[in-house]
KOLMARMI-568716 format. One record per residue: x, y, z of N, C-alpha, C in turn; residue in one letter. Coordinates in nm, 2 decimals. Layout:
! KOLMARMI-568716
<r><n_x>X</n_x><n_y>Y</n_y><n_z>Z</n_z><ca_x>X</ca_x><ca_y>Y</ca_y><ca_z>Z</ca_z><c_x>X</c_x><c_y>Y</c_y><c_z>Z</c_z><rest>a</rest></r>
...
***
This chain:
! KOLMARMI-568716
<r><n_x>6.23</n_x><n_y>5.75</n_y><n_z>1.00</n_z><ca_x>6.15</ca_x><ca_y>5.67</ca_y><ca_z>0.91</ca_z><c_x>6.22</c_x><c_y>5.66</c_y><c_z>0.78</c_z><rest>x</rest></r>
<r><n_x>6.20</n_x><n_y>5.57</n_y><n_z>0.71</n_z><ca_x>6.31</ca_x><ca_y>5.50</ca_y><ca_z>0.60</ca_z><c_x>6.21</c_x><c_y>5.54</c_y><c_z>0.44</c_z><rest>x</rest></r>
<r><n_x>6.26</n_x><n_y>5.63</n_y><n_z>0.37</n_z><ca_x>6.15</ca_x><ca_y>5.66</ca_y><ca_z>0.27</ca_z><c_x>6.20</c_x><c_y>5.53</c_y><c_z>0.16</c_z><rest>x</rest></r>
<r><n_x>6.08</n_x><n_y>5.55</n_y><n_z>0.05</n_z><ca_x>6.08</ca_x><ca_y>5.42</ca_y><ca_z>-0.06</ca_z><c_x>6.24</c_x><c_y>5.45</c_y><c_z>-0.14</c_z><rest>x</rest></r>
<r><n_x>6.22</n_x><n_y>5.61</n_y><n_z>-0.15</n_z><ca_x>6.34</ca_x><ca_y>5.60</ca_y><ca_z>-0.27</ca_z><c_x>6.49</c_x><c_y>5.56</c_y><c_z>-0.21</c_z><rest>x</rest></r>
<r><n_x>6.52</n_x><n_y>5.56</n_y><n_z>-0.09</n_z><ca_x>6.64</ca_x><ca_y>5.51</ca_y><ca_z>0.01</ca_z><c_x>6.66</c_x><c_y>5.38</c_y><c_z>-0.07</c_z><rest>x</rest></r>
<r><n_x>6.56</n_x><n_y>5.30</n_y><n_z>-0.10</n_z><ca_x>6.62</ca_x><ca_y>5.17</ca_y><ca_z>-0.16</ca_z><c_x>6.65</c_x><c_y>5.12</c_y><c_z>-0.32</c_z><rest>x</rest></r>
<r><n_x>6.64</n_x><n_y>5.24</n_y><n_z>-0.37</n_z><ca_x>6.65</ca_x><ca_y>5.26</ca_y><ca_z>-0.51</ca_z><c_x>6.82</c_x><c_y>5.28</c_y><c_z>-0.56</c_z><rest>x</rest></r>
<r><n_x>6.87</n_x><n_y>5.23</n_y><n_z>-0.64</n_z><ca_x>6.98</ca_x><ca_y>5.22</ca_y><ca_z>-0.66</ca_z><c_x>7.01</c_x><c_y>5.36</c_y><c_z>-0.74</c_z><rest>x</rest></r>
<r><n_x>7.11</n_x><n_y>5.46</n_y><n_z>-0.72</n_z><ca_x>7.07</ca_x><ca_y>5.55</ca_y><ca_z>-0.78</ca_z><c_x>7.09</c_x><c_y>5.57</c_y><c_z>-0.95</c_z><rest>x</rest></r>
<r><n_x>7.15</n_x><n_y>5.46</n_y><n_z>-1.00</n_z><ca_x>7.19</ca_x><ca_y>5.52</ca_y><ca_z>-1.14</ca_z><c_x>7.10</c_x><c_y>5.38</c_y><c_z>-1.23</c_z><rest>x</rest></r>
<r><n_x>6.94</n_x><n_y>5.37</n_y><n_z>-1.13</n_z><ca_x>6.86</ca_x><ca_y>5.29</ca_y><ca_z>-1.24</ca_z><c_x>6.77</c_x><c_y>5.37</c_y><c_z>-1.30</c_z><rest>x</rest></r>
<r><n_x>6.77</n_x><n_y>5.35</n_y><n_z>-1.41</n_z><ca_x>6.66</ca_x><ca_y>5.41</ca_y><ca_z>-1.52</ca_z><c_x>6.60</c_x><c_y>5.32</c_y><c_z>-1.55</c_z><rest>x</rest></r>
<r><n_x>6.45</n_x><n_y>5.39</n_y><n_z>-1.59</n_z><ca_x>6.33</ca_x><ca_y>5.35</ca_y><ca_z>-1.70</ca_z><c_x>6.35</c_x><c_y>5.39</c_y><c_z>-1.81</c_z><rest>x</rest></r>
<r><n_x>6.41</n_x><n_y>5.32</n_y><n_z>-1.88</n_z><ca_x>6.44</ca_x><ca_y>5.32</ca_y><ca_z>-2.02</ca_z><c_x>6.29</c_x><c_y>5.35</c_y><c_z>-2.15</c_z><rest>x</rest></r>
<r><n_x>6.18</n_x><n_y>5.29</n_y><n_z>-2.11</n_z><ca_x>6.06</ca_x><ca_y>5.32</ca_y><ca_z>-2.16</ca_z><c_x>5.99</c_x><c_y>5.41</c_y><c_z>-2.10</c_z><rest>x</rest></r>
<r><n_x>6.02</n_x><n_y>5.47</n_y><n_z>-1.98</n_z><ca_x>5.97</ca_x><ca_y>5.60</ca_y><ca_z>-1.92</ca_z><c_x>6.07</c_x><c_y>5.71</c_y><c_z>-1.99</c_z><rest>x</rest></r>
<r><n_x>6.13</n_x><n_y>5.73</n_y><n_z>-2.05</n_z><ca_x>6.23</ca_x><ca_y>5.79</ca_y><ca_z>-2.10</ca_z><c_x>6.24</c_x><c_y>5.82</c_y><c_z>-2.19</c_z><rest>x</rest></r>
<r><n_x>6.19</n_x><n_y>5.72</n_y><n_z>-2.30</n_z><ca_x>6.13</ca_x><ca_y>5.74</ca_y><ca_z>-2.41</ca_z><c_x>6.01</c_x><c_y>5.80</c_y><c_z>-2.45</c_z><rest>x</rest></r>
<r><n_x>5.93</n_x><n_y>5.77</n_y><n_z>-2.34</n_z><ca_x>5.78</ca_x><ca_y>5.81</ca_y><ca_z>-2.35</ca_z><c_x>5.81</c_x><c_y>5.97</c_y><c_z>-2.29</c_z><rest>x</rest></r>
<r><n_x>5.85</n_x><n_y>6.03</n_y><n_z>-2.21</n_z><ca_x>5.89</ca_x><ca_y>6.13</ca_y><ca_z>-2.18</ca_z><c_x>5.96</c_x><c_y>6.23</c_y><c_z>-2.29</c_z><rest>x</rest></r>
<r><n_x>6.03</n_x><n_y>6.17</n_y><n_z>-2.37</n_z><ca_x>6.10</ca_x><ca_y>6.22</ca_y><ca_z>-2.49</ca_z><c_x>5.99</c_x><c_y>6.23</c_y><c_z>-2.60</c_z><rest>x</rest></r>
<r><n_x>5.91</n_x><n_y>6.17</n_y><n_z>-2.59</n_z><ca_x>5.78</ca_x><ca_y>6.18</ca_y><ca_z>-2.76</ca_z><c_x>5.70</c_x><c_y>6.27</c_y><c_z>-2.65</c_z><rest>x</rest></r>
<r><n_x>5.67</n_x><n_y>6.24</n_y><n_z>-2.53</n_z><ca_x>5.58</ca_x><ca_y>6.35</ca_y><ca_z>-2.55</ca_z><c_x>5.59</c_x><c_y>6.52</c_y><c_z>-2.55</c_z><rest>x</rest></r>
<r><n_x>5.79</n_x><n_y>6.54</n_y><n_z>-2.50</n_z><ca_x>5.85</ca_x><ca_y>6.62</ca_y><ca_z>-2.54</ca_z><c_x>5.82</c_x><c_y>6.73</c_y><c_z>-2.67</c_z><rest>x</rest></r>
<r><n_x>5.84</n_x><n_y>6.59</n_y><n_z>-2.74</n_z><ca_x>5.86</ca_x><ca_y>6.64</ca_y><ca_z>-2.91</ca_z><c_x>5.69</c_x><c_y>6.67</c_y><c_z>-2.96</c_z><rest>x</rest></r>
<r><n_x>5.59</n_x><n_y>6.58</n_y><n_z>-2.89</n_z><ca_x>5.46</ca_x><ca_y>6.61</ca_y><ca_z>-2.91</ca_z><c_x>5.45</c_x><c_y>6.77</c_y><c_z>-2.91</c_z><rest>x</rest></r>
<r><n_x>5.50</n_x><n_y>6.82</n_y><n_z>-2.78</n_z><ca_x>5.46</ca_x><ca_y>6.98</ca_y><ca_z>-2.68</ca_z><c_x>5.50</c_x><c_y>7.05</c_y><c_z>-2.77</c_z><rest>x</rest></r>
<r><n_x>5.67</n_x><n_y>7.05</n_y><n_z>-2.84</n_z><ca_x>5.74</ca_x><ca_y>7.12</ca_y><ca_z>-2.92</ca_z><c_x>5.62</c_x><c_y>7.14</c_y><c_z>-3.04</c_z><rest>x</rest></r>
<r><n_x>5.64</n_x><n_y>7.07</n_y><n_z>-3.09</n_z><ca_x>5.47</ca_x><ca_y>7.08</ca_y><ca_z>-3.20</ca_z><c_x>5.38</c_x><c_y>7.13</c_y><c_z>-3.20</c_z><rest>x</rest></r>
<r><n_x>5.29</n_x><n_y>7.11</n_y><n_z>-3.09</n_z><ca_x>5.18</ca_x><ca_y>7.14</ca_y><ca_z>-3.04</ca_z><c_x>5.23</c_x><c_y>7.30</c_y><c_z>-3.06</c_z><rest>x</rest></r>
<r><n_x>5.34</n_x><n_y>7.34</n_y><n_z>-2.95</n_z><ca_x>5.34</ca_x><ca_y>7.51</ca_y><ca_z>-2.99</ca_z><c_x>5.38</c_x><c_y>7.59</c_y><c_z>-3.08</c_z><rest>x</rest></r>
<r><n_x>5.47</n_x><n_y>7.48</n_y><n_z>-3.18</n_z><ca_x>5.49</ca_x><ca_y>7.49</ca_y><ca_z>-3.28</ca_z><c_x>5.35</c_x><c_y>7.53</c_y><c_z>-3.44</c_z><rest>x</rest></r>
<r><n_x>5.27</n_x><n_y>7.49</n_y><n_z>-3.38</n_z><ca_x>5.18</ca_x><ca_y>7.48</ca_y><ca_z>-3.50</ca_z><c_x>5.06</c_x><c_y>7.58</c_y><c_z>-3.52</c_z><rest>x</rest></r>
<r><n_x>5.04</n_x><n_y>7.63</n_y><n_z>-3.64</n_z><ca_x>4.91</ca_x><ca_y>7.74</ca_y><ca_z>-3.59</ca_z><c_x>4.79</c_x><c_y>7.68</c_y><c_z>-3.65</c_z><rest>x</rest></r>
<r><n_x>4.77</n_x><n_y>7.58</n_y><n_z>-3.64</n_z><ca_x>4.59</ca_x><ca_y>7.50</ca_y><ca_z>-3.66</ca_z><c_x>4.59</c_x><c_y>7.50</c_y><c_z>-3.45</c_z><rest>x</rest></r>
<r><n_x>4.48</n_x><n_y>7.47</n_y><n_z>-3.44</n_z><ca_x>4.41</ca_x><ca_y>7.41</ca_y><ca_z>-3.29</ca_z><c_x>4.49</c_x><c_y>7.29</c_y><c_z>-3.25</c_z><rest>x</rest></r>
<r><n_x>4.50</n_x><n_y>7.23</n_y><n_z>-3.34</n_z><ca_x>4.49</ca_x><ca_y>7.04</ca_y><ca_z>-3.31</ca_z><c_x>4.64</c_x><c_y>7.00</c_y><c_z>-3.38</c_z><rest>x</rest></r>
<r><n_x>4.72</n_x><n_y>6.90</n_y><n_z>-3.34</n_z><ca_x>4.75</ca_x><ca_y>6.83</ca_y><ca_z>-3.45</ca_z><c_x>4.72</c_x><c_y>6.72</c_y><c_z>-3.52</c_z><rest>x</rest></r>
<r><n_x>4.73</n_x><n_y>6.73</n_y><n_z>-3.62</n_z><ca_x>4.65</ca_x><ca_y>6.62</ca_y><ca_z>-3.71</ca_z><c_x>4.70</c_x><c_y>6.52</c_y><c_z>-3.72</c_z><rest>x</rest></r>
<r><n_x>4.63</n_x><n_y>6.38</n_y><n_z>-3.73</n_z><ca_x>4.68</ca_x><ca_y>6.24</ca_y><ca_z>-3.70</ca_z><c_x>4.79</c_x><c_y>6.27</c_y><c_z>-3.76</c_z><rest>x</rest></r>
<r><n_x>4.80</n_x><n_y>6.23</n_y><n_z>-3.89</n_z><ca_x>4.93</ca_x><ca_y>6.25</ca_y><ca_z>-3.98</ca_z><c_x>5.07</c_x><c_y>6.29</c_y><c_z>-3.91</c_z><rest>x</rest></r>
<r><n_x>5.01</n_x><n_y>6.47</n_y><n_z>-3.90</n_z><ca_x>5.14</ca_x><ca_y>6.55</ca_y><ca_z>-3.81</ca_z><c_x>5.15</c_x><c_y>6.49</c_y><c_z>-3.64</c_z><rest>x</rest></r>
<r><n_x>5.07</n_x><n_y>6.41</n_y><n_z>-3.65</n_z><ca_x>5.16</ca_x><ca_y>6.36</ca_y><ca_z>-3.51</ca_z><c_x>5.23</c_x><c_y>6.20</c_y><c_z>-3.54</c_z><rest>x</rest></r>
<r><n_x>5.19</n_x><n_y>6.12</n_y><n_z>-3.65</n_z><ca_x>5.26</ca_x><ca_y>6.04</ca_y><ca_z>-3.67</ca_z><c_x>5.42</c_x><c_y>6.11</c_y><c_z>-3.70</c_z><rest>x</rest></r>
<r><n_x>5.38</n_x><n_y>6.18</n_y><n_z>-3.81</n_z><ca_x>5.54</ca_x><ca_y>6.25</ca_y><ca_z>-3.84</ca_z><c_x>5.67</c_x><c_y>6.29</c_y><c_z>-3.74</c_z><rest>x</rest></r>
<r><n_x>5.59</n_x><n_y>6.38</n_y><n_z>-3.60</n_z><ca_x>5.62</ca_x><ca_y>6.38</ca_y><ca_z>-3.52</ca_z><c_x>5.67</c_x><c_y>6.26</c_y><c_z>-3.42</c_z><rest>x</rest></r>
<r><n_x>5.59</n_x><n_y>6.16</n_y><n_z>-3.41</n_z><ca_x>5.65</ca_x><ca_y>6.05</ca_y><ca_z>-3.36</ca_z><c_x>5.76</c_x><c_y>5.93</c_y><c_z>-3.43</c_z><rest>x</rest></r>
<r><n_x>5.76</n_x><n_y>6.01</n_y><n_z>-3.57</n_z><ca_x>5.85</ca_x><ca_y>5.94</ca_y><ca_z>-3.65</ca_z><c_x>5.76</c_x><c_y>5.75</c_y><c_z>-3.66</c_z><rest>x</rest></r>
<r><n_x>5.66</n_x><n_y>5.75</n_y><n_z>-3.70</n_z><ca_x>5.58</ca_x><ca_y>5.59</ca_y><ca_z>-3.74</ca_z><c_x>5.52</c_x><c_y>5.63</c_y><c_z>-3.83</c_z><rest>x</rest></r>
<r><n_x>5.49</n_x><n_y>5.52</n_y><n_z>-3.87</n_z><ca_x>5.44</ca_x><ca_y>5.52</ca_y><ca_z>-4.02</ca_z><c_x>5.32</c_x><c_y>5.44</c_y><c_z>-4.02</c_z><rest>x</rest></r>
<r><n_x>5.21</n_x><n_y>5.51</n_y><n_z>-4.05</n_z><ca_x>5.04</ca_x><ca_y>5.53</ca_y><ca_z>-4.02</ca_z><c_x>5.01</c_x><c_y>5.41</c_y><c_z>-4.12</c_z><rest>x</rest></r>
<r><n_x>5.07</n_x><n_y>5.39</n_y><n_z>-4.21</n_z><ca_x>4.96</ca_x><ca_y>5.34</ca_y><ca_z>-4.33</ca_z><c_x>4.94</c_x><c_y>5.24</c_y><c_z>-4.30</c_z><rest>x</rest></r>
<r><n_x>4.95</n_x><n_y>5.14</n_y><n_z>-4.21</n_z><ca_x>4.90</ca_x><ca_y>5.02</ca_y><ca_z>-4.19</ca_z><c_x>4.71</c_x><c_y>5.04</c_y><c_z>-4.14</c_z><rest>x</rest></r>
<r><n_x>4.68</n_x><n_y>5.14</n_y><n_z>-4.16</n_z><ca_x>4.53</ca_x><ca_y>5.15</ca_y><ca_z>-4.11</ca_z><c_x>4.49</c_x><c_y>5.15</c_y><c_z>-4.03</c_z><rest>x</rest></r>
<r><n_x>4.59</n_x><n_y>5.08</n_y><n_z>-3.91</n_z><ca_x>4.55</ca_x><ca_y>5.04</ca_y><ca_z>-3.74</ca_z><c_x>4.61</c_x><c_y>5.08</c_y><c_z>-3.65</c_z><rest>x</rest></r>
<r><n_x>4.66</n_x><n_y>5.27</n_y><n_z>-3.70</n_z><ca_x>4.74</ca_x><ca_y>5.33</ca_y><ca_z>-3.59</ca_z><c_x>4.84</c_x><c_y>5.31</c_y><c_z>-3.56</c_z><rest>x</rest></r>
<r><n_x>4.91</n_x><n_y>5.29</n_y><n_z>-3.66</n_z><ca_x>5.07</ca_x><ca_y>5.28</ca_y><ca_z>-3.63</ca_z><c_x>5.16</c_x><c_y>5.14</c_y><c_z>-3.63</c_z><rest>x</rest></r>
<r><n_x>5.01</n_x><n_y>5.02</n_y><n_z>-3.58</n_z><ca_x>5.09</ca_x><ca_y>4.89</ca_y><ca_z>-3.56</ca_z><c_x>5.12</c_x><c_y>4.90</c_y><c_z>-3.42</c_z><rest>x</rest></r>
<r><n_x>5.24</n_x><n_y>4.85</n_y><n_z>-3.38</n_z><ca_x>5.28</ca_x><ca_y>4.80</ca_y><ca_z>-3.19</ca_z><c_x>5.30</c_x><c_y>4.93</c_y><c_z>-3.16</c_z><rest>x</rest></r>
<r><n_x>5.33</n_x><n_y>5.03</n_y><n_z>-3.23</n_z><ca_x>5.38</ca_x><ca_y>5.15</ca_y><ca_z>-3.16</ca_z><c_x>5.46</c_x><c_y>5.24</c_y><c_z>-3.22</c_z><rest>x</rest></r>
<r><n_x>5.50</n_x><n_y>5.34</n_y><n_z>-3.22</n_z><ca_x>5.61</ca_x><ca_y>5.42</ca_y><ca_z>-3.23</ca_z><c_x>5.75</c_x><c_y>5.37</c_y><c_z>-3.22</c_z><rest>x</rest></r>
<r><n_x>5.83</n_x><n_y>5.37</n_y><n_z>-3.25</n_z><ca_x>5.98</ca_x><ca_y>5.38</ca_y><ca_z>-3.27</ca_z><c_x>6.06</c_x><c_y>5.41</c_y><c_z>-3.22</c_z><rest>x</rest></r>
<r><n_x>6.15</n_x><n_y>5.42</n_y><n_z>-3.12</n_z><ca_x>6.22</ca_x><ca_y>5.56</ca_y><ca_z>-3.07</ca_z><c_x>6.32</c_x><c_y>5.57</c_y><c_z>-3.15</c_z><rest>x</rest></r>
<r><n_x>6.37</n_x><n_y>5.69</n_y><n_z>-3.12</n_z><ca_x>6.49</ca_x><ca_y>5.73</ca_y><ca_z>-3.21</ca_z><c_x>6.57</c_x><c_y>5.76</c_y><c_z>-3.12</c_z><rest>x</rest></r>
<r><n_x>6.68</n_x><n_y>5.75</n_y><n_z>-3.11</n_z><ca_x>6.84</ca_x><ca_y>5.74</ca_y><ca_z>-3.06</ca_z><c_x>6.81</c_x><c_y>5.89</c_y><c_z>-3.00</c_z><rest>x</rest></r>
<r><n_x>6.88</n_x><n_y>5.88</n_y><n_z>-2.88</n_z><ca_x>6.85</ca_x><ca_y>5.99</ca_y><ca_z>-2.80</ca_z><c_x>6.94</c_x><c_y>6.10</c_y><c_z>-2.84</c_z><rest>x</rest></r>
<r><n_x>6.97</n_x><n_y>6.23</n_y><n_z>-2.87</n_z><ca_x>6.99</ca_x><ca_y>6.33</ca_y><ca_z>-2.96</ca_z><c_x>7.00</c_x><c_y>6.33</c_y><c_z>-3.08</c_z><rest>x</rest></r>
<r><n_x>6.93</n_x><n_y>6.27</n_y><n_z>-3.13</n_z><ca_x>6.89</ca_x><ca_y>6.26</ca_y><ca_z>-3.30</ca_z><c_x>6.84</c_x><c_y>6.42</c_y><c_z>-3.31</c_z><rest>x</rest></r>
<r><n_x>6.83</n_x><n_y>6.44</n_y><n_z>-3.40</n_z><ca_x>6.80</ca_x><ca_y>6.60</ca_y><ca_z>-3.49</ca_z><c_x>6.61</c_x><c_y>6.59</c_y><c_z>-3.46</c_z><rest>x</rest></r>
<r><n_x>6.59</n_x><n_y>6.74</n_y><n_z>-3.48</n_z><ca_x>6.46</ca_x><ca_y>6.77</ca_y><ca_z>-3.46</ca_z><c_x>6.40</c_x><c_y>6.77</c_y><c_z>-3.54</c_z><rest>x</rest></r>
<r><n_x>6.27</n_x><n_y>6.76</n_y><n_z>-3.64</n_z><ca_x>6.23</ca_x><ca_y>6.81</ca_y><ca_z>-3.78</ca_z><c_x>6.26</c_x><c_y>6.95</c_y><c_z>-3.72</c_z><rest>x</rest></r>
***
């Protein structure tokens, strides 16, 4: 029997899976990083590196940042 991933080319990436996997990385780092309960809108904008002030949550989205960029 012929499985799905047999037809996958092996050196394709999801470049937006990747990303998204990477923030929510940095989200976790935080999260145990922090001694409140929660993180706060703010400290997770910071964390995602976007900039809140437009009122409406960031705008289209987050940012990514160049894959081994520095940590806060």
């Amino acid at each position: 029997m012929l499985s799905v991933a047999a037809h996958r080319h092996p050196k394709v990436q999801d470049h937006v899976a990747l990303v998204e996997i990477d923030l929510t990385g940095e989200l976790m780092i935080a999260a145990a990083a922090a001694t409140e309960d929660r993180l706060s809108p703010d400290r997770i904008d910071e964390v995602l590196d976007v900039d809140g002030e437009d009122g409406e949550g960031g705008g289209a989205g987050p940012v990514p940042r160049c894959a081994g960029s520095a940590r806060p």
